[in-house]
C-alpha positions in Angstrom: 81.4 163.7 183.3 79.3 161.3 184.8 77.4 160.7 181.3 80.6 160.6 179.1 81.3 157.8 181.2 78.3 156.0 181.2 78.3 156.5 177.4 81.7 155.3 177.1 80.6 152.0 179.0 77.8 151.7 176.7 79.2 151.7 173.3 81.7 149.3 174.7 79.2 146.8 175.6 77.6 147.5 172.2 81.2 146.7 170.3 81.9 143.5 172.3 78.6 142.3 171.8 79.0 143.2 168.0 82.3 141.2 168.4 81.0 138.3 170.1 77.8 138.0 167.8 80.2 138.2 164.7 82.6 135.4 166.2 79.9 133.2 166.8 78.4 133.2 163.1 81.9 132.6 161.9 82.3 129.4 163.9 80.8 127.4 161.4 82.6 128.0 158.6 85.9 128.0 160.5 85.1 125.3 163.2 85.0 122.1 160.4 88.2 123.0 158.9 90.0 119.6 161.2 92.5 117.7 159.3 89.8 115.0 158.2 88.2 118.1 156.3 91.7 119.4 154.5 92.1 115.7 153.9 89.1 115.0 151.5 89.8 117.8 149.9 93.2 117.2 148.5 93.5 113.3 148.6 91.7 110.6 147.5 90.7 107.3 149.4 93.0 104.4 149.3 95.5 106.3 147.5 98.8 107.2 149.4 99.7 111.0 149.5 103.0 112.4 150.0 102.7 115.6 151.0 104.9 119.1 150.4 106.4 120.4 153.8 104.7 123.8 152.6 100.9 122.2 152.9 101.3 119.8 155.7 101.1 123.1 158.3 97.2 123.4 158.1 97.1 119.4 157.8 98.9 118.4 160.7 99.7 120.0 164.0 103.0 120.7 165.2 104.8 119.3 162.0 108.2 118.5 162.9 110.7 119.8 160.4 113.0 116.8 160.7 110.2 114.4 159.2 108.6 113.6 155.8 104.8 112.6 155.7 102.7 111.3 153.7 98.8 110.1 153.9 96.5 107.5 152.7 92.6 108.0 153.6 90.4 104.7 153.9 86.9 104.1 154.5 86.4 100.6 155.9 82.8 100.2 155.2 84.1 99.7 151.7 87.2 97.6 152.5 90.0 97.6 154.8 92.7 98.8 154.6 96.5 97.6 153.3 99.3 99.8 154.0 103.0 99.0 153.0 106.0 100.3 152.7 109.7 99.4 151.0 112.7 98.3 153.1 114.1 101.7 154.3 117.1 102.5 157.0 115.5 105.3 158.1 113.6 105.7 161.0 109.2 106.0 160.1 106.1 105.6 162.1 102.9 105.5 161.1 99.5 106.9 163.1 96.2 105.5 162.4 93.6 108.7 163.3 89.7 108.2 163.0 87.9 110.8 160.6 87.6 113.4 164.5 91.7 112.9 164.5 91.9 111.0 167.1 95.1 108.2 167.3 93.8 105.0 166.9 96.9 103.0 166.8 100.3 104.1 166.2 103.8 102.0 165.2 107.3 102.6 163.8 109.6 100.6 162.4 111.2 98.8 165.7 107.9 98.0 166.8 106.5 96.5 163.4 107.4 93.3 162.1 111.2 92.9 160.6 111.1 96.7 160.6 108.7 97.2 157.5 105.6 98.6 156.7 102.9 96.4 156.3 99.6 97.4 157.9 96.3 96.0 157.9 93.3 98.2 159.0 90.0 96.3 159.5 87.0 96.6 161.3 86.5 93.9 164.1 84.1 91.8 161.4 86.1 92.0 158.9 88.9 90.6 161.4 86.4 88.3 162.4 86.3 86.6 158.3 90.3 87.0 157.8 90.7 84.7 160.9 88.2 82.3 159.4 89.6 82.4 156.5 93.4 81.9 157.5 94.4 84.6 155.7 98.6 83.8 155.9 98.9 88.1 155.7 98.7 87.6 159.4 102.4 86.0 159.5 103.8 89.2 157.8 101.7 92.1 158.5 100.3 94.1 162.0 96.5 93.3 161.6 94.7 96.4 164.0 91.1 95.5 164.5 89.6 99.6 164.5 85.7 100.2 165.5 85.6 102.9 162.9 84.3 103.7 159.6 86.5 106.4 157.9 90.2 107.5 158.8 93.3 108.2 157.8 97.5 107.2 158.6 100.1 109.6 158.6 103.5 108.4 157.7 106.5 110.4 158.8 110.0 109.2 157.8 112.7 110.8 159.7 114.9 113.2 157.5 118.3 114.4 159.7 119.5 116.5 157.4 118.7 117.1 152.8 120.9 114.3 152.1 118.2 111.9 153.1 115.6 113.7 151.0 115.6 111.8 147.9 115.8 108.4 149.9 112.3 109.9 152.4 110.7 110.9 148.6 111.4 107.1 147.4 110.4 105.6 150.3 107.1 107.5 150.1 106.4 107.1 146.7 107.2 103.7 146.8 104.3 103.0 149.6 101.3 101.4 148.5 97.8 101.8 150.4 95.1 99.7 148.9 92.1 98.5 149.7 91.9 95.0 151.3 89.3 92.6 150.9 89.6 88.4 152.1 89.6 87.3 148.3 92.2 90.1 147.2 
């Protein structure tokens, strides 16, 4: 009896070993799978994305039924970044995330100016010429200064119920993210 047991405890140190060993060697291939890595796969920078409810589970986290999204990925060591939007009556917010998925800023349509979408993404230099410049976007558009190089926004445009789907899809296809340099 004594040996059965001392067996039994055996092999089951042996299979959670096995079990550990095996979990470890599929961290790498499972453990880069973030949103920035679903992202660069399935959209291109500078180019807004709307995306179907049915992928936006493995793209985003806690995906509220009740919203639309779409997403434009930027890198700004090529150019910043312009993000904007038609007039809509619905309510939207957009995040700014760097490329780990953190927030970097975030804003809605009763925080942003006259209740439209008009970003601009730059880093602090490129902030740095615009203001020499007197670029007059700064009347009109929410200028965020970011320290980072790539990222991406999520826009999410509330959606009460299907009859505001086709407005949501319009609004969405309808917003423009570009890149932004002081000449453009």
């Amino acid at each position: 009896m004594k040996w059965r047991i001392l067996y039994l405890l055996a092999m089951g140190l042996v299979l959670a070993g096995i079990v550990h060993i095996a979990v470890v060697l599929m961290i790498p291939k499972y453990g880069t799978r973030g949103a920035w890595a679903f992202l660069s796969g399935r959209t291109e920078p500078y180019r807004f994305t709307p995306l179907k409810p049915e992928e936006t589970g493995s793209a985003i986290s806690e995906v509220d039924p009740f919203f639309s999204y779409g997403i434009c990925r930027f890198d700004l060591e090529e150019a910043g970044l312009r993000l904007r939007g038609p007039e809509t009556t619905s309510f939207w917010s957009a995040s700014v995330f760097d490329e780990d998925g953190a927030v970097v800023y975030s804003l809605n349509n009763r925080t942003a100016i006259d209740n439209n979408l008009d970003l601009l993404i730059l880093t602090p230099l490129q902030g740095l010429e615009m203001r020499g410049a007197q670029v007059e976007l700064f009347e009109t558009s929410v200028v965020v200064e970011a320290d980072i190089e790539n990222g991406f926004v999520i826009v999410r445009v509330f959606q009460p119920d299907d009859s505001w789907s086709a407005a949501n899809r319009n609004f969405l296809s309808e917003t423009n993210c570009e890149k932004f340099t002081i000449d453009s």
